[in-house]
N, C-alpha and C positions, 0 to 999 in steps of 0.2 A: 504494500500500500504506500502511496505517496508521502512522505512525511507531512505534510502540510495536512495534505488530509486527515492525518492522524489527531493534527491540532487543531482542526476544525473539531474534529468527534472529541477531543476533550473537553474542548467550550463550552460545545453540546451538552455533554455530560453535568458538566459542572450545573451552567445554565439552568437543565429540567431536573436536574436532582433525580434522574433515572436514568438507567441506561437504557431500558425500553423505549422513553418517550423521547429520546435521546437518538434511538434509531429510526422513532417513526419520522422526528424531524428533517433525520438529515436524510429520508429512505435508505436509509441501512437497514439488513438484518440483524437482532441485536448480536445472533454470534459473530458477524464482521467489526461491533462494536465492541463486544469484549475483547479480539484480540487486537484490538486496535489499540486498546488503553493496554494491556499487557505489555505490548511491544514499546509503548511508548515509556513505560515505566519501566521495563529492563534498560531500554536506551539511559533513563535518566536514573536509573542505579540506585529509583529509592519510592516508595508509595507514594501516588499521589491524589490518589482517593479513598479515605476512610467508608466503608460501606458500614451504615448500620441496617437495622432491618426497616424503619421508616424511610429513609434519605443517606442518597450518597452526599459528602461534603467533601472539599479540597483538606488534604494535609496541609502545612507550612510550606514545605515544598511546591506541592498544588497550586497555590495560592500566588506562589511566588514567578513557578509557569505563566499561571494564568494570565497576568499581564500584560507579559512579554507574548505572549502569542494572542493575546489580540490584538497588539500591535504591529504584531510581522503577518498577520490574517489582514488587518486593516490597508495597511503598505502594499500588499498582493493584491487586492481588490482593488485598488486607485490604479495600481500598475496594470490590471487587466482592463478596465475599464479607459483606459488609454488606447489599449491593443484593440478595444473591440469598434472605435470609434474610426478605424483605420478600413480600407476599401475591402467589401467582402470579395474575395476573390481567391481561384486556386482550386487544385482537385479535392475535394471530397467522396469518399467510399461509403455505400450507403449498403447494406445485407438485410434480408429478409425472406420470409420461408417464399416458396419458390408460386404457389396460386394467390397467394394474399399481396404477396408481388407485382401480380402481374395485372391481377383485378383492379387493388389500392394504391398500393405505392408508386408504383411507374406514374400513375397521370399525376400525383402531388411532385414526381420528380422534374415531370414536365413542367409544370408549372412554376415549380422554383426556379431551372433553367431560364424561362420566360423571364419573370421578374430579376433575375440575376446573370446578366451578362457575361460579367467574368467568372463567374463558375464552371468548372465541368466535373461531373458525377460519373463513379463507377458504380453501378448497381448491381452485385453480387446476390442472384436467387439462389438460394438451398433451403434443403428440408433437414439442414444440422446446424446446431448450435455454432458457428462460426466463431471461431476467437477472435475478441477484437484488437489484442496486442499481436498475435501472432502475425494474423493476415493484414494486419496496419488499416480496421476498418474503422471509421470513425463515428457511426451511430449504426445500431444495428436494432430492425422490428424483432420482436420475441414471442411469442406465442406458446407458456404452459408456466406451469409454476420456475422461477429464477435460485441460479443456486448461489450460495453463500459469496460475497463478491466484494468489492471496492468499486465497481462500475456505478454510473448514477443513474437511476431509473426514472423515467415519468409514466404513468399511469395513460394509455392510452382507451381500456375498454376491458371486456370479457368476450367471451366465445363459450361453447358447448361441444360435447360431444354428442350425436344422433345418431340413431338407426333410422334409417331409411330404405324404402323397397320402393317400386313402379307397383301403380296400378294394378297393370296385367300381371305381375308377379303374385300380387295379393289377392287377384282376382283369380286365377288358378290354384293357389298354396293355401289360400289362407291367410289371417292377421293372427299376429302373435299376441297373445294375451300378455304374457307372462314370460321371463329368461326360459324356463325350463320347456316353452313349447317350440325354444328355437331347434330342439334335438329332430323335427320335421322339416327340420327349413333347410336353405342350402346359402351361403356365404360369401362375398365378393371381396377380398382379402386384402390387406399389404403385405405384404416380403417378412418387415420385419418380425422376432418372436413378440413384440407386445406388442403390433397389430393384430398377432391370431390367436390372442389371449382378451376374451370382452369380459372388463369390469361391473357386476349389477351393483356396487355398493356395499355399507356394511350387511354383515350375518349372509352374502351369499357369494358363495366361492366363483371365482374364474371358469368362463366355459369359452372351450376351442372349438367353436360352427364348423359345420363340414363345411369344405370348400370346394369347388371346381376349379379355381380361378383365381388365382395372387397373382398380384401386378403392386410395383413399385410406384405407378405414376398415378396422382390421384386423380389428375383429369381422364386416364384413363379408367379408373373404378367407378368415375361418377356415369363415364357413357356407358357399361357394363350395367348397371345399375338402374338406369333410364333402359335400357332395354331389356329388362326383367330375367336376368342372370342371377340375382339377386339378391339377399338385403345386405347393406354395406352401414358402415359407422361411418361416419365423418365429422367433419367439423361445421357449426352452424353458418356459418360466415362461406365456407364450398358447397353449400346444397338450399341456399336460401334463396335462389332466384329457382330454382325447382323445386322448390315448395310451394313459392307465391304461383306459378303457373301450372301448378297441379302436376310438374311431368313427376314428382314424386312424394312419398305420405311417412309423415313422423309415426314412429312407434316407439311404445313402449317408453314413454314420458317418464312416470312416474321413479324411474328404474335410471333415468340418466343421473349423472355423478356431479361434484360440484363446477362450476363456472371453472374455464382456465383461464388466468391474465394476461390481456395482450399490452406488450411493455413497449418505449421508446429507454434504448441503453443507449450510454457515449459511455468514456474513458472521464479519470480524475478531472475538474477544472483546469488544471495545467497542463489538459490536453484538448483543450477546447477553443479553437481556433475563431475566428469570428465568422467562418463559413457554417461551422459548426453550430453556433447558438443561434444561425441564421436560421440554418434547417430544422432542428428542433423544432424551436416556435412555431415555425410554417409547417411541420409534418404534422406536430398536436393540435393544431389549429382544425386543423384537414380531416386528421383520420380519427381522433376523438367523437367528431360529428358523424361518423357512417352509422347508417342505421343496424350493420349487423356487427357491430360491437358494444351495441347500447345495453346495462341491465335488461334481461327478459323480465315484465310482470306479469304475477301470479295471481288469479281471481278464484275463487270458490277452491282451492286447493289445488288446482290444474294448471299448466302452466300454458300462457300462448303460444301460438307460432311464431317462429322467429321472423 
């Protein structure tokens, strides 16, 4: 983690007198804030927060940080705010899963292009988690729970996992009531092993659908799927324009799992160029607003369509 960063999440710490509230502020997970104050107190070779069980407070030492790194926090932010006032310009790498890509993000990339002359964007789609220090990407879309990290998040929406089938599949096979009446039905798969493993939640174990048919591409499960091969999981945000037009039918609502988070990541602030906080703003601006990452509401206990 960046040093700076570190003494940001002590501020923090100090500050909310938690390190929970401490992480929600800075969007950290609080384990990135724990070992963030640990590191930062091996560095400085001595406690610098007393933890009681109401309230963390600064030691002498603490106390005596504290100061001095709000004022070398202070000094960095005047200095960034120098840099960010300078011409937005230069390449920027932008990643994101490979259909949500190609749906959403591209026409917001087009768009900033537009508005921003001197820019030019590399748009890296895949369906894996990309490193954004290894591959030098500088804001990357996210889509499922985030793991333990120093990168800085914005909240962009939620998504869903579905089952869905065609018509004609349903209309020949049957509707599935229930997980257990998929042991009739036949499967439209991915590749990987936790694709052909379906989640029903708690108190009921994992089932492996027969399958005819795994395919690694999802545009290609969704047209498999539209042509009653049969019922596929996906995500709400790739089967929500064949929903709204009937070419395909939610099942088994009550049975899907919690919301997955769709995130806006970059690198530490000292890796945040002014192309950088360009983009953000204009991508959360953008893709916040689509209608198939907004909370689903729930009425009578049932949940709508997305």
């Amino acid at each position: 983690m960046d040093r700076l960063d570190e003494l940001a999440i002590f501020v923090g710490i100090v500050e909310e007198g938690s390190l929970i509230r401490a992480a929600r502020r800075l969007r950290r997970s609080p384990p990135a804030v724990t070992r963030a104050l640990a590191s930062l107190e091996d560095r400085a070779g001595s406690r610098l927060i007393d933890r009681t069980t109401r309230r963390l407070a600064p030691t002498d030492a603490g106390r005596a940080l504290l100061e001095r790194a709000r004022l070398l926090l202070g000094e960095y932010d005047a200095a960034m705010q120098g840099s960010r006032d300078a011409p937005i310009r230069g390449v920027l790498r932008v990643t994101a899963p490979v259909l949500f890509g190609r749906r959403h993000v591209a026409p917001v990339v087009a768009a900033f292009l537009d508005a921003f002359e001197e820019v030019e964007v590399e748009l890296v789609l895949a369906d894996r988690n990309v490193d954004l220090i290894d591959e030098a990407i500088d804001v990357a879309i996210r889509i499922g729970p985030l793991a333990d990290s120093s990168l800085l998040m914005r909240s962009i929406g939620e998504v869903r996992r579905l089952w869905v089938a065609s018509p004609a599949y349903l209309k020949t096979h049957g509707t599935p009531q229930r997980p257990e009446d998929l042991a009739r039905h036949v499967a439209v798969l991915g590749t990987s092993a936790a694709a052909q493993n379906w989640n029903f939640g708690r108190g009921r174990r994992p089932r492996r659908p027969r399958s005819r048919l795994r395919v690694d591409d999802v545009e290609t499960r969704l047209q498999a799927a539209r042509a009653g091969r049969g019922i596929a999981h996906l995500l709400s945000y790739q089967v929500a324009d064949d929903l709204a037009a009937g070419r395909l039918v939610r099942l088994l609502r009550e049975h899907e799992g919690t919301p997955l988070p769709v995130s806006l990541l970059t690198k530490g602030a000292d890796h945040r160029a002014p192309r950088v906080e360009a983009f953000v703003d204009f991508a959360f601006q953008r893709l916040s607003r689509l209608s198939v990452v907004q909370p689903e509401r729930r009425s009578a206990g049932k949940a709508a369509a997305p």
